[in-house]
N, CA and C of each residue as an Amber inpcrd file, in Angstrom:
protein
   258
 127.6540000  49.0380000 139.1060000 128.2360000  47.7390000 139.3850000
 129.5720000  47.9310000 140.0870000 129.8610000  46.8830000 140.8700000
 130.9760000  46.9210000 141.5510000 131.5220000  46.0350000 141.9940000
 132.7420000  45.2330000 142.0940000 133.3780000  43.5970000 141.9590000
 134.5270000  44.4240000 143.1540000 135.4210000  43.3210000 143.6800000
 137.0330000  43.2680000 144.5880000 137.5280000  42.6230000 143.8910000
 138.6820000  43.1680000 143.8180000 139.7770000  41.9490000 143.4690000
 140.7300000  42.2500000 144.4280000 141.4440000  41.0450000 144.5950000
 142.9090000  40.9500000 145.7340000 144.4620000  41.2070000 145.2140000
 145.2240000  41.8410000 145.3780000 146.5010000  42.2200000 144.9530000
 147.3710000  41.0710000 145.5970000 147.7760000  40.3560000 144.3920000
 148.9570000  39.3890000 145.1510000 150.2490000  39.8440000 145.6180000
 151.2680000  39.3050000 145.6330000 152.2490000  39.3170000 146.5070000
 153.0410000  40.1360000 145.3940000 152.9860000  39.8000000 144.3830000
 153.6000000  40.0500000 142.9990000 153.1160000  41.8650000 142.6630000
 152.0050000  42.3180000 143.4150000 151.7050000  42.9710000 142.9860000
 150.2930000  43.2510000 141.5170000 149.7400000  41.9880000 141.4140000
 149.0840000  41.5610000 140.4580000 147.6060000  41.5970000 140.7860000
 146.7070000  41.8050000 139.8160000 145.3970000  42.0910000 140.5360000
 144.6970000  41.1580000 139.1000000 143.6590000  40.5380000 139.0190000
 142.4670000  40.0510000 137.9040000 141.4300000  40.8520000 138.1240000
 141.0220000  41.1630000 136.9790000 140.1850000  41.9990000 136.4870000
 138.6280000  40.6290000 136.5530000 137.8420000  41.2580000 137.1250000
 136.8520000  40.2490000 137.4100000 136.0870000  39.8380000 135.9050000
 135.2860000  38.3320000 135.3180000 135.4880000  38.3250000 134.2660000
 133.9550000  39.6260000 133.9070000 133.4390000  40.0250000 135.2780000
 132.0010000  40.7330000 134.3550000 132.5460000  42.0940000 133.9710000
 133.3150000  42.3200000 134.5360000 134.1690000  43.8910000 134.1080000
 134.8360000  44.0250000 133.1770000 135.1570000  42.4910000 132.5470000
 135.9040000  42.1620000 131.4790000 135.2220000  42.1660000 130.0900000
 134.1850000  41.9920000 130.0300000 133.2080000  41.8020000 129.8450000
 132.3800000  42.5240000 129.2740000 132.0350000  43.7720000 130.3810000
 131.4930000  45.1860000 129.7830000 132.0770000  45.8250000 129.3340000
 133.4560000  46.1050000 129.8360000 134.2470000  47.1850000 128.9790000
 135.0180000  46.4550000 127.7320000 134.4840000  45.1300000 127.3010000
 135.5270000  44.5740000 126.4680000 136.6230000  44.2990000 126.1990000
 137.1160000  44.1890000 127.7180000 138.6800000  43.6480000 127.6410000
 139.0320000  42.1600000 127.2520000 140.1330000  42.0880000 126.5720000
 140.8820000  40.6320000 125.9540000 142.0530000  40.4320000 126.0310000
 142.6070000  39.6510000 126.0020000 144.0990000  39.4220000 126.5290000
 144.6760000  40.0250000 125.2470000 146.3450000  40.6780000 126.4510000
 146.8520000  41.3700000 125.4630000 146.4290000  42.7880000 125.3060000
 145.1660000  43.2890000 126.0480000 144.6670000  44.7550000 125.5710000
 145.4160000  44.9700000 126.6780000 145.5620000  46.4350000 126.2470000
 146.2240000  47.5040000 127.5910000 145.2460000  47.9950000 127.8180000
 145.8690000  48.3090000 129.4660000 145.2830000  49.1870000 130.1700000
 145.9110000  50.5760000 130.6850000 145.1860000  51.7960000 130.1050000
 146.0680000  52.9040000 130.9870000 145.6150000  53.3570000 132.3450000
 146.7210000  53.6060000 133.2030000 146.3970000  53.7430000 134.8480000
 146.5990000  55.5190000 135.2750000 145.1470000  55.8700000 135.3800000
 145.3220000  57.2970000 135.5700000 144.9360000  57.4560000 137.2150000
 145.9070000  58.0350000 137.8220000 145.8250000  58.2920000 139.4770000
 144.7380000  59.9200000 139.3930000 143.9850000  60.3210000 140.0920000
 143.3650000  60.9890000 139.9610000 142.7740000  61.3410000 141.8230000
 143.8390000  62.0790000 142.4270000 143.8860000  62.3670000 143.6610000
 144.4100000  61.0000000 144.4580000 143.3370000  60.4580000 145.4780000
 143.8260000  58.8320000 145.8530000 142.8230000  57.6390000 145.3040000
 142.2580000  57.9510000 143.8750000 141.5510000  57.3300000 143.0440000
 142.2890000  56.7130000 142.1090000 141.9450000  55.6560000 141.3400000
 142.9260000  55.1630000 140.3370000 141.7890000  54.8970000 139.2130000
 142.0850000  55.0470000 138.1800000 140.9910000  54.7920000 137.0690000
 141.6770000  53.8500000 136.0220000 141.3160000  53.0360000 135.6170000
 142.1570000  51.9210000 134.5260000 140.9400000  52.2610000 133.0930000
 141.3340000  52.8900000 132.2060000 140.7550000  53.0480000 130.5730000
 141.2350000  52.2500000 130.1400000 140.6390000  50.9070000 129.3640000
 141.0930000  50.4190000 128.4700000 141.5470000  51.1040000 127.2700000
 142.8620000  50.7580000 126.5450000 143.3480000  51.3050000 125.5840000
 142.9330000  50.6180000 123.6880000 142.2170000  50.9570000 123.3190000
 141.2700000  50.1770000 122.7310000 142.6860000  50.0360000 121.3200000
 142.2910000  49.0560000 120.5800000 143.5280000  48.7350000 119.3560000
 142.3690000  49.0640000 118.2100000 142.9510000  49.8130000 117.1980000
 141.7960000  49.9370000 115.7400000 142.7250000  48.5430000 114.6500000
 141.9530000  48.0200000 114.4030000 142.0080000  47.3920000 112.5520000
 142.9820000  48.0050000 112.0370000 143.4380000  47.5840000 111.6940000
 144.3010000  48.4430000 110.1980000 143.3660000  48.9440000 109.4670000
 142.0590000  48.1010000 108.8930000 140.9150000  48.1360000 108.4670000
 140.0920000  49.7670000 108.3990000 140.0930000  50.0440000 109.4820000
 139.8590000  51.3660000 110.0790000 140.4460000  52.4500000 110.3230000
 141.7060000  52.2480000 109.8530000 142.9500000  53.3300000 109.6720000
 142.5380000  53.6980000 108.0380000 142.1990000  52.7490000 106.8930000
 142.2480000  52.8820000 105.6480000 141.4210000  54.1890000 105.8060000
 142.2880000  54.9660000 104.5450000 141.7190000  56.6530000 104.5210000
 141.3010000  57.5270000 105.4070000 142.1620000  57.0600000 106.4730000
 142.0840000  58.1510000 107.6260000 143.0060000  59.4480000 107.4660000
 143.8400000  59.4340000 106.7150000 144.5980000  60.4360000 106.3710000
 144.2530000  60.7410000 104.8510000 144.0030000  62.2780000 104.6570000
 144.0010000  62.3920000 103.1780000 145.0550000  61.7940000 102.3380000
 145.0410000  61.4180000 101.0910000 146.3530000  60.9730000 100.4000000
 146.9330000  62.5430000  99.9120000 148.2130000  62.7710000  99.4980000
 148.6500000  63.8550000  98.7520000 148.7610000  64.1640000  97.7130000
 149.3520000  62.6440000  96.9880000 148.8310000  62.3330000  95.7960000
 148.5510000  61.3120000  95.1810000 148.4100000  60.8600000  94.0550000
 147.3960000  59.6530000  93.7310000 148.6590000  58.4840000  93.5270000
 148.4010000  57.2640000  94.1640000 148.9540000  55.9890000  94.3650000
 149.6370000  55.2480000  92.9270000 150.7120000  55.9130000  92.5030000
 151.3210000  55.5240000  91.1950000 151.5460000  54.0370000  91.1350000
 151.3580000  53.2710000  91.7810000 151.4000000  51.7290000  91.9040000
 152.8490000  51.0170000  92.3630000 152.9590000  49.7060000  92.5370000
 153.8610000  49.6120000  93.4000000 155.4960000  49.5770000  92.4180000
 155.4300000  49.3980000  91.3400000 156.7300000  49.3150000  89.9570000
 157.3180000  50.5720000  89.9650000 156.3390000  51.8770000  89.7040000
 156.6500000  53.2280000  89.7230000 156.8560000  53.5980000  90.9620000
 156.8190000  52.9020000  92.2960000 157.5380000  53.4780000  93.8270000
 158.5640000  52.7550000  93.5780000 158.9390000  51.4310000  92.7830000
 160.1270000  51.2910000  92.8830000 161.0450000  51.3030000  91.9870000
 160.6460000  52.1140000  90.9140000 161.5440000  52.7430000  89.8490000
 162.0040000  54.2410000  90.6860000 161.6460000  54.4000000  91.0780000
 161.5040000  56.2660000  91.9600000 162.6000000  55.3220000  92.9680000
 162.4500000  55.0220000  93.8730000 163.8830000  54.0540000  94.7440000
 164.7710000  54.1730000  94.4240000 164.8770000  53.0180000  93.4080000
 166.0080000  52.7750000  92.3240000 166.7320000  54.2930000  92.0750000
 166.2170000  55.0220000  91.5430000 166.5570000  56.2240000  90.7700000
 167.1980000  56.9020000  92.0360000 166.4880000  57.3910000  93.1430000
 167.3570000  58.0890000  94.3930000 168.1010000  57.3060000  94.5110000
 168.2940000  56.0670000  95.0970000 169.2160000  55.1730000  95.9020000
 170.3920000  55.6720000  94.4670000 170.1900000  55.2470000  93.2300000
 171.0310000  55.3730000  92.1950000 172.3950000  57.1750000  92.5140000
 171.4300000  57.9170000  92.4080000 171.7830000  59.1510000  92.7520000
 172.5560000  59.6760000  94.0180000 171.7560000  58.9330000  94.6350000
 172.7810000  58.8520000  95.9960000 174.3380000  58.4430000  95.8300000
 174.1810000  57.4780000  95.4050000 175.3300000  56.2510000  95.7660000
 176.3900000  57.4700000  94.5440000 175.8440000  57.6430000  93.7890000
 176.6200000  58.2770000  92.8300000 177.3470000  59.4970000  92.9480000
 176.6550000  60.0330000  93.9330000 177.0060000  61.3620000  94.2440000
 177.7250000  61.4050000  95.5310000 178.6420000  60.3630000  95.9870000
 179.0470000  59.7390000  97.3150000 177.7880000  59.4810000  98.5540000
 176.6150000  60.1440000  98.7960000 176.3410000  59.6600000 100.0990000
 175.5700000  58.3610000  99.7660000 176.3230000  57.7850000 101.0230000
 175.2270000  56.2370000 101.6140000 175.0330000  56.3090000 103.0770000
């Protein structure tokens, strides 16, 4: 497949909507612009979910809940301040 688009004055080009389309572009997605001799290639830069980040990294250790991250706070920030640095 193959579409034109016209470069305005601005420098601005539309992405035709069937190209939009197949590769699943939506407003707001980026595009990265790779020059590749006197070729130009535009990859959409795809966005993940947060959804899909969940347990993408091993944990280190197990999720003491949110009272005990902020008793552990408390306690540095405490230590800090006490020991002069802020």
């Amino acid at each position: 497949m193959h579409q034109i688009a016209t470069v305005t004055a601005k420098g601005q080009i539309t992405i035709p909507k069937a190209i939009r389309q197949i590769l699943g572009i939506e407003e707001q997605d980026r595009l990265l612009f790779l020059i590749e001799g006197d070729r130009l290639l535009l990859v959409p830069l795809r966005r993940r979910p947060l959804s899909q980040l969940y347990r993408a990294l091993p944990a280190t250790r197990p999720y003491p809940g949110q009272q005990a991250i902020r008793e552990e706070m408390r306690s540095e920030l405490g230590e800090r301040i006490a020991g002069g640095e802020e």
